[in-house]
N, C-alpha and C positions, 0 to 999 in steps of 0.2 A: 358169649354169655359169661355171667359174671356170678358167683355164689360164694358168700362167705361165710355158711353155716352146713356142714357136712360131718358125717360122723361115720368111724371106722370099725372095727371089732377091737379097738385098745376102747371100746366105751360099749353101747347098745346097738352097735352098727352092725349089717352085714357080709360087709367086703372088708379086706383086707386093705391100708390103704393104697398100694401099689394097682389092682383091681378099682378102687371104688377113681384114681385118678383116671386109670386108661376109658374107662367105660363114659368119664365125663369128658375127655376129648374126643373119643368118639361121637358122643351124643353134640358137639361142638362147641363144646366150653374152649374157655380164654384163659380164666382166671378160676382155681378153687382155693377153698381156704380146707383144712382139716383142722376139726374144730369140737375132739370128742370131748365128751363132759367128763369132769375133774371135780373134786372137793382136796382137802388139806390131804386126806389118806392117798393118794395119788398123782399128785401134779410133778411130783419127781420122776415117778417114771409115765406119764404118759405124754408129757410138754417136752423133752429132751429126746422120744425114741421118733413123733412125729418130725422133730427138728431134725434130725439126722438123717431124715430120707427123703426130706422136701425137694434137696437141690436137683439132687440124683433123680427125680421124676420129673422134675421141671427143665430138663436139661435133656433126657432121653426121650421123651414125650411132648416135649416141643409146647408144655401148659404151664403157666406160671401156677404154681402150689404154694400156698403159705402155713406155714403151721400156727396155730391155732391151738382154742383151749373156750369150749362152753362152763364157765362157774356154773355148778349146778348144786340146787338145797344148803349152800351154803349160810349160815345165821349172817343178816342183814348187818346187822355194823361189824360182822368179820369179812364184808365181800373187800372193802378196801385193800387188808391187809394181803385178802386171795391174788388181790390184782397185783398186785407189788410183784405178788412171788411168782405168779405168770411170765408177767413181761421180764424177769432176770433171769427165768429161765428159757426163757428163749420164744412166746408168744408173741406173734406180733398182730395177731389177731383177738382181743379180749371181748367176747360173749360171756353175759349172766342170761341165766334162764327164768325169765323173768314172771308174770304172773300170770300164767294162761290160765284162763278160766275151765283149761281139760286135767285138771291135774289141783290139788294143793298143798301152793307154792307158798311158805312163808308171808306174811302181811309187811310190807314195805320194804322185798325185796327189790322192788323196781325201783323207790326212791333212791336205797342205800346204792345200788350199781351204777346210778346216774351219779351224785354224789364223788363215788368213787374213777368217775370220767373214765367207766367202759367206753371200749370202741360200737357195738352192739346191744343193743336191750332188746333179744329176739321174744316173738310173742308174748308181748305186755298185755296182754288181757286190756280191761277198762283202765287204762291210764288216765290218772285226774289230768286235768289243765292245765292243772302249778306244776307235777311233776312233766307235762309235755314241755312246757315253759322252761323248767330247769333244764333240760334235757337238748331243747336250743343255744338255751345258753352255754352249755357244756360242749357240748359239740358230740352228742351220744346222738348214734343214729338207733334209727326205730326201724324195726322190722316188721313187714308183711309178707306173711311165710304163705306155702303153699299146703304146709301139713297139717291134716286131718286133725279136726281137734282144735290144734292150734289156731286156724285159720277165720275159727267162729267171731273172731271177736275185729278180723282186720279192715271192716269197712267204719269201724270206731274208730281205730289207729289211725286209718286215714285224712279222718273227718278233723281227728285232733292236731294231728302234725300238720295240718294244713291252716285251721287255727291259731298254733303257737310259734309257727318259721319252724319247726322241730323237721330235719333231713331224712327222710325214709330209703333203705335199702330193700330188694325184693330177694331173698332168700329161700330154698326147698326145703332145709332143717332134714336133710338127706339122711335115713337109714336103711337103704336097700336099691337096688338098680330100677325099680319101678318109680322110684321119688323124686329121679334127674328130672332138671328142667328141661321141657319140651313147648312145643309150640301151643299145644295143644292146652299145657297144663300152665303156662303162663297166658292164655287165651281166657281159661275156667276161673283163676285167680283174679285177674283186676275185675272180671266184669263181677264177682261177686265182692269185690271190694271197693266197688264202684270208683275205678281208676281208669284210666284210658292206656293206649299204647304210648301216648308222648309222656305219661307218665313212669311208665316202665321204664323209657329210656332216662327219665330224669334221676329215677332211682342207680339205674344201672351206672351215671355218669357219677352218682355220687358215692358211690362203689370205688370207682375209680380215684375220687378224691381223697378216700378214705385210706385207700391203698398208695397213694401218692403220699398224705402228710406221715404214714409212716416206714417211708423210704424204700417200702416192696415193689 
């Protein structure tokens, strides 16, 4: 299994991330990403302490770990600049937290992160057409998460990505040991997202791909 939205206690999370990796190879992960939320007051220290202990877990633990970085509340035409200073600090995974309808998220944060050719637009709430459409064209995939809250809005997601060529990954948006993916809880997800199992894999392949163009 594949998940590239997890969060540690460097953010809202509840494990450590040394903990939150072994518990997801346990659970039979492949692939994680650590991916806590950040704004400008912090991407210095929490993009460089994640980086520094990805290898070291993905090499003792025998799981490939990526470091990672969710843009979170950040003002819409500052997300580009967010992005810049992620990826040179060492993200190689770029999630905006985009506009879920459990939460409110700035208005046209979800344009601006496309715009800005995030890797991730996790739980986009009602994303219009044109921004699903931009979103193809950029090559930003879309998330359907499995988290509460969040999750209200992903048989929209679905309906739209599938409308505009827009590439879907399935993500947990993990903050606690109950939120790993499981069988059970990627079983509860697609059918309320009205997706199938061959979709799951289509998502999870393009996980892969995502993680391929950028060289992890």
């Amino acid at each position: 299994m594949i998940d590239l939205h997890t969060h540690s206690l460097f953010s809202d999370g509840e494990l450590l991330p040394s903990e939150l990796v072994y518990r997801a190879k346990v659970k039979g992960y492949e692939i994680v990403a650590l991916t806590d939320h950040a704004d400008f007051s912090n991407f210095d220290f929490v993009i460089p302490r994640i980086k520094n202990i990805t290898n070291d877990l993905s090499n003792f633990y025998n799981i490939v770990v990526i470091p990672g970085v969710e843009i979170t509340y950040v003002p819409p035409k500052l997300i580009s600049k967010a992005v810049k200073i992620s990826r040179k600090l060492g993200a190689k995974i770029v999630i905006v937290h985009g506009e879920t309808v459990a939460e409110t998220v700035p208005k046209l944060t979800n344009h601006y992160a496309i715009l800005a050719e995030v890797d991730i637009l996790a739980h986009p709430g009602y994303l219009s057409i044109e921004d699903a459409k931009l979103a193809a064209k950029k090559n930003v995939f879309l998330e359907i998460t499995t988290r509460k809250g969040h999750n209200t809005t992903n048989k929209h997601v679905a309906r739209i990505a599938k409308l505009s060529g827009a590439k879907l990954v399935f993500n947990t948006d993990t903050h606690g040991l109950d939120d790993l993916m499981n069988k059970d809880i990627i079983n509860k997800t697609l059918k309320k997202s009205n997706l199938t199992q061959k979709d799951f894999f289509d998502m999870q392949n393009n996980a892969r791909q995502l993680i391929s163009k950028l060289g992890g």
